[in-house]
C-alpha positions as CSV (number, residue, x, y, z in Angstrom):
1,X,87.5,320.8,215.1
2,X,87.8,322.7,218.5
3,X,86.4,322.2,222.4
4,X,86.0,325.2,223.9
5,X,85.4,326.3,227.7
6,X,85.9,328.3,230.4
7,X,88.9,326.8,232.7
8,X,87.8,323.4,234.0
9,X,85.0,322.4,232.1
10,X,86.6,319.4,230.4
11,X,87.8,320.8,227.3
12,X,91.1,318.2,227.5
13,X,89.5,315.1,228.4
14,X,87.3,315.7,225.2
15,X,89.8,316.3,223.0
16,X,91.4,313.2,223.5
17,X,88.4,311.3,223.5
18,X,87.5,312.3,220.1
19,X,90.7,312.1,218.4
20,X,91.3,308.3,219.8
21,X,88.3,308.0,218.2
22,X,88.0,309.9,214.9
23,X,91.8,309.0,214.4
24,X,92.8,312.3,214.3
25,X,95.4,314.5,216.2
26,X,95.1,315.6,219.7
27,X,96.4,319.7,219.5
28,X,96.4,320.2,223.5
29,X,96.8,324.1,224.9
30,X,99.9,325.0,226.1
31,X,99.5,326.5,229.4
32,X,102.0,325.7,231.8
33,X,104.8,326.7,230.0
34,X,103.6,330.4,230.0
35,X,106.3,331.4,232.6
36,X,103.7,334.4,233.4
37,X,100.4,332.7,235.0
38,X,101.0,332.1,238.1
39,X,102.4,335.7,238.9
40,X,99.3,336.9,236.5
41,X,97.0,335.4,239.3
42,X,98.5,336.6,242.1
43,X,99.0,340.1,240.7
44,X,96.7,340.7,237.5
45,X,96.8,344.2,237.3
46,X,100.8,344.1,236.8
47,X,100.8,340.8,234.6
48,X,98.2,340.7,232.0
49,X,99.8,342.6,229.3
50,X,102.9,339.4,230.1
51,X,100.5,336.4,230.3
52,X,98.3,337.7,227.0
53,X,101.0,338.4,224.5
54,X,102.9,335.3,225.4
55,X,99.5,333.2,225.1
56,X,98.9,335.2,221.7
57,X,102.4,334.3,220.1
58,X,102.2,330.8,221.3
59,X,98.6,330.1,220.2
60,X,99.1,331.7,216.9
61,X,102.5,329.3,216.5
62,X,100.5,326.2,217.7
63,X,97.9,326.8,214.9
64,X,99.3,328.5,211.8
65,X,100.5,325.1,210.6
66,X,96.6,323.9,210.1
67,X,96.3,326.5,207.4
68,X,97.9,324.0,205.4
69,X,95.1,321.0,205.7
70,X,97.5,318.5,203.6
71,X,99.6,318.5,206.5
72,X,96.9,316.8,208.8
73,X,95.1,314.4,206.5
74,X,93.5,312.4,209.3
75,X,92.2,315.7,210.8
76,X,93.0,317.7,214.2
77,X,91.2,317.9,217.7
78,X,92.2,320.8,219.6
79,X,90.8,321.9,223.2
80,X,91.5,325.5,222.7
81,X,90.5,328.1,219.3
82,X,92.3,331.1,218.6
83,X,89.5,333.6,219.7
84,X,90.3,332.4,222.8
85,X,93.0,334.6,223.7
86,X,90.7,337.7,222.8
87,X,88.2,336.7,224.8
88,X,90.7,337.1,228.2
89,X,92.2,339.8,226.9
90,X,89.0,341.7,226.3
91,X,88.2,340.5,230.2
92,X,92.0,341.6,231.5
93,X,93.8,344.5,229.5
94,X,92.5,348.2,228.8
95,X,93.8,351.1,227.9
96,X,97.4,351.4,225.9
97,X,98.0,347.7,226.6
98,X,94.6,346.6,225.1
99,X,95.3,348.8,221.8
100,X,98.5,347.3,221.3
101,X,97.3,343.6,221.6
102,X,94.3,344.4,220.0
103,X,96.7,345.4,216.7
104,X,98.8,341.9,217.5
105,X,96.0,340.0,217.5
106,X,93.8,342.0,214.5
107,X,97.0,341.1,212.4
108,X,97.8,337.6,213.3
109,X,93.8,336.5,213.4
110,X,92.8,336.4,209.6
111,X,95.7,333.8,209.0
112,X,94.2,331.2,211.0
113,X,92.0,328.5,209.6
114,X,88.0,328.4,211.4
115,X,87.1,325.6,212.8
116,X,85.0,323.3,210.8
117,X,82.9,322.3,213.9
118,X,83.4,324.2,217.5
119,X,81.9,322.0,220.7
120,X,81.1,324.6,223.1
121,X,81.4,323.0,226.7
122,X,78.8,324.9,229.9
123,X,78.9,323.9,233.4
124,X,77.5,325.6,236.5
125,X,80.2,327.5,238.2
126,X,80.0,325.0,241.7
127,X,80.7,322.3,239.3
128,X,83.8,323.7,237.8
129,X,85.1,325.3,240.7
130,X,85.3,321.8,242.2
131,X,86.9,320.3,238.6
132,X,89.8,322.7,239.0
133,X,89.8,321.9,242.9
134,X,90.4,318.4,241.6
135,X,92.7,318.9,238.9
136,X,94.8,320.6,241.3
137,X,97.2,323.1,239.6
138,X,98.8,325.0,242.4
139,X,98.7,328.4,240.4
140,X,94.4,327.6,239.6
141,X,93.9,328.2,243.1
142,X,94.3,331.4,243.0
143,X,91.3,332.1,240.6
144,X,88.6,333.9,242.5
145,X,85.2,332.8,241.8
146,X,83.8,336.6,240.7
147,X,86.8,335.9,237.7
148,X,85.5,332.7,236.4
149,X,81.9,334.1,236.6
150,X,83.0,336.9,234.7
151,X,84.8,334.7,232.2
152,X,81.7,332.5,231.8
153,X,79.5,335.7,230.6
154,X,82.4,336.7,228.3
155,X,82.2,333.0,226.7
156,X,78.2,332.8,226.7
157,X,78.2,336.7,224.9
158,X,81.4,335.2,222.5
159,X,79.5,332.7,221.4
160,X,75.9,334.2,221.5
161,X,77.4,335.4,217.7
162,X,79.7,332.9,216.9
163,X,79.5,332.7,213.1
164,X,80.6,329.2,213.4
165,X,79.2,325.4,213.3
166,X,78.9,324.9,216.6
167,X,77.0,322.8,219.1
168,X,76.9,323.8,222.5
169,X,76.8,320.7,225.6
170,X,76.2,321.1,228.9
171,X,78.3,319.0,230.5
172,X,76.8,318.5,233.4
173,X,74.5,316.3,231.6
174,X,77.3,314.0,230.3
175,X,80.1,312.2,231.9
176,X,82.1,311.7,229.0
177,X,85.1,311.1,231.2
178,X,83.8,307.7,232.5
179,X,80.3,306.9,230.9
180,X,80.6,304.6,228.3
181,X,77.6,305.7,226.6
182,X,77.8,309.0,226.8
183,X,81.2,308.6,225.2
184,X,79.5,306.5,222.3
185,X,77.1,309.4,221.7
186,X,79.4,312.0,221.4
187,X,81.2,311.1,219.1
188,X,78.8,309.8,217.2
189,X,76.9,313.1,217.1
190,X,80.6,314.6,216.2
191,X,81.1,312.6,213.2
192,X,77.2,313.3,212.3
193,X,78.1,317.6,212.5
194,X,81.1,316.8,210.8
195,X,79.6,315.1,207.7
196,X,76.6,317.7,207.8
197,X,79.3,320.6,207.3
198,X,81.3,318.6,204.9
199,X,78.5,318.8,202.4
């Protein structure tokens, strides 16, 4: 299964949640090891092709493996999907840089596994302008606000087609970080979409 957000939302603190307690494996993003990002926010324009194509390669590396389900028996959490890294490109690239990625990524796609349940995470943009102010990546705080907005329409029209099981939280409604209770409904509404698919 998947969490999936915009930057900030809480996809990470999820994702270990539910693994502790499904017993399944945490598959966490790799995102500061892209050598890229920081210059990308400072200088999109000059970047993106860079910070795509090495979030592409590493993404499709991370998650080829799960096309082989007897590998991960006790199942796999991750806090990112592979559309993903379409959805920012679509938002950052154009011209011959977006037809070139767009080949990459048409080629690499059909050999990843679909999720078997996608958690869709919302939140106002105040509230996770103030998560990421928290979190407090030095290279984050250089995303303008007018990005993140944009990335938040790109997510709702992603998903407004998504072809998917998926259950969509606003997480503005749930502190799943700290609430007991919260956490306790979660996952047991996870395990109940995961059984419902199953069948």
């Amino acid at each position: 299964m998947v969490i999936e957000g915009v930057i900030g939302v809480g996809k990470t603190t999820l994702t270990r949640l539910l693994a502790q307690r499904l017993g399944a494996e945490p598959l966490l993003e790799v995102v500061e090891e892209n050598p890229f990002l920081p210059l990308f926010y400072q200088d999109p324009a000059k970047y993106s092709f860079q910070v795509q194509v090495f979030f592409l390669l590493s993404r499709y590396k991370q998650l080829l493996p799960l096309s082989q389900p007897s590998l991960f028996a006790g199942g796999i959490v991750a806090d990112y999907f592979f559309d993903k890294d379409a959805i920012f490109a679509a938002m950052n690239l154009e011209g011959p840089e977006w037809n070139l990625y767009s080949d990459l990524y048409a080629n690499l796609a059909p050999r990843i596994p679909a999720p078997d349940l996608t958690v869709y995470l919302r939140a106002p943009l105040p509230v996770i302008l103030e998560r990421i102010r928290r979190r407090g990546r030095t290279f984050e705080r250089e995303i303008s606000p007018a990005y993140l907005e944009c990335l938040v329409q790109s997510y709702e029209r992603h998903f407004a087609t998504y072809p998917h099981p998926l259950w969509v939280i606003n997480t503005t409604e749930f502190n799943f970080a700290d609430d007991l209770e919260h956490q306790a409904w979660i996952v047991e509404q996870v395990r109940h979409r995961l059984e419902v698919g199953a069948r």
